[in-house]
N, C-alpha and C positions, 0 to 999 in steps of 0.2 A: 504494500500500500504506500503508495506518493503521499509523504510526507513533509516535504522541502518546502520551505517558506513560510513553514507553521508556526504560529508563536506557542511555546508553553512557559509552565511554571516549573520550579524548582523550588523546595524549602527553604534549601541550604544559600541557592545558587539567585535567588530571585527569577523575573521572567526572561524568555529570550525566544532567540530563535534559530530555527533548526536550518543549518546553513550547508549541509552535508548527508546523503546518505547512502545508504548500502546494502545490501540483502540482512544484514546481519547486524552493523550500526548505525545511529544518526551520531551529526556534530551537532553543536547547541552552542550560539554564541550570545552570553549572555548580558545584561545589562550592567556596567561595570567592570567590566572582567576584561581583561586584555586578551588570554587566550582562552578558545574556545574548548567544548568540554566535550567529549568523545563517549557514548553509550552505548549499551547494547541492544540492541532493536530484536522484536518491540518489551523484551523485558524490563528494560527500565521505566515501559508507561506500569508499569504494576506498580512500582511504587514510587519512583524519583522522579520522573516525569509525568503533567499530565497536560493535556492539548488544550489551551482556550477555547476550541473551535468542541462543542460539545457534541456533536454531529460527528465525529472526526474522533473524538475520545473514543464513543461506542462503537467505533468501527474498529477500532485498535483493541479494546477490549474482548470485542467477538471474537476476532486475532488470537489473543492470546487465551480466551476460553478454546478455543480449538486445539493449539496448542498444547495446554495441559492434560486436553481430553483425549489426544493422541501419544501424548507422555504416558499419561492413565490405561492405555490400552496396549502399549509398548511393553510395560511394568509389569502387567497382569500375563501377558503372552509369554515374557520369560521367565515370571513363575511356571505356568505350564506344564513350560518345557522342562525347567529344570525338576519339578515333580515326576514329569513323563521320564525322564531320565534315571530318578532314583528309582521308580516303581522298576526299568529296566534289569537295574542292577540288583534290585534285590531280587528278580525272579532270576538273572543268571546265578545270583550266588546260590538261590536254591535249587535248580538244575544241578549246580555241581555237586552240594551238597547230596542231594539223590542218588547222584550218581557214583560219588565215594561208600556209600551205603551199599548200593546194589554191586560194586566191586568188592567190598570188604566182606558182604556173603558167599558169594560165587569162593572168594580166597577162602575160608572159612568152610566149606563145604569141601574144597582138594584138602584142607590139609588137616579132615579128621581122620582117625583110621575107621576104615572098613570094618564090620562086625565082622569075626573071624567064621561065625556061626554061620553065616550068609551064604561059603560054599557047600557047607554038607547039605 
């Protein structure tokens, strides 16, 4: 979202205006201030920035409710997986487990003796 030439507010910083941007930052040169102040876009409208233009705030907001909502679902997707992963692991451990069992009878079975009684 075109942001350039917007005026906002700052707490710290007073009002100014956004004289730079970028996929990822604006610049914000502000009333007073010699040099201009470098942000990260659009998270700094969360909280250190907000746009005079109210019309233009809530556009930025939706922005970053999307955002979060795609964070949120990012989040939840690699829980998942990484459960999909443990449940993996714990069904090979138990396959092997199983299957040291079913070896350790078979070995168990060669090496008892034969009932001697069994040839007559």
């Amino acid at each position: 979202m075109d942001v350039m030439n917007e005026r906002v507010s700052h707490r710290q910083f007073g009002d100014g205006m956004i004289t730079g941007q970028t996929e990822t930052t604006v610049v914000v040169k502000f009333s007073g201030q010699e040099d201009a102040k470098k942000f990260s876009y659009p998270s700094a409208f969360e909280s250190y920035l907000k746009l005079c233009n109210p019309a233009l705030q809530e556009k930025v907001n939706g922005e970053l409710k999307k955002i979060k909502m795609h964070a949120e679902d990012e989040r939840k997707l690699q829980e998942e997986e990484e459960e999909r992963r443990i449940q993996e692991k714990r069904a090979a451990v138990k396959k092997v487990s199983v299957a040291k069992k079913k070896t350790a009878k078979k070995v168990k079975k060669v090496s008892e003796p034969e009932d001697e009684d069994s040839d007559i």
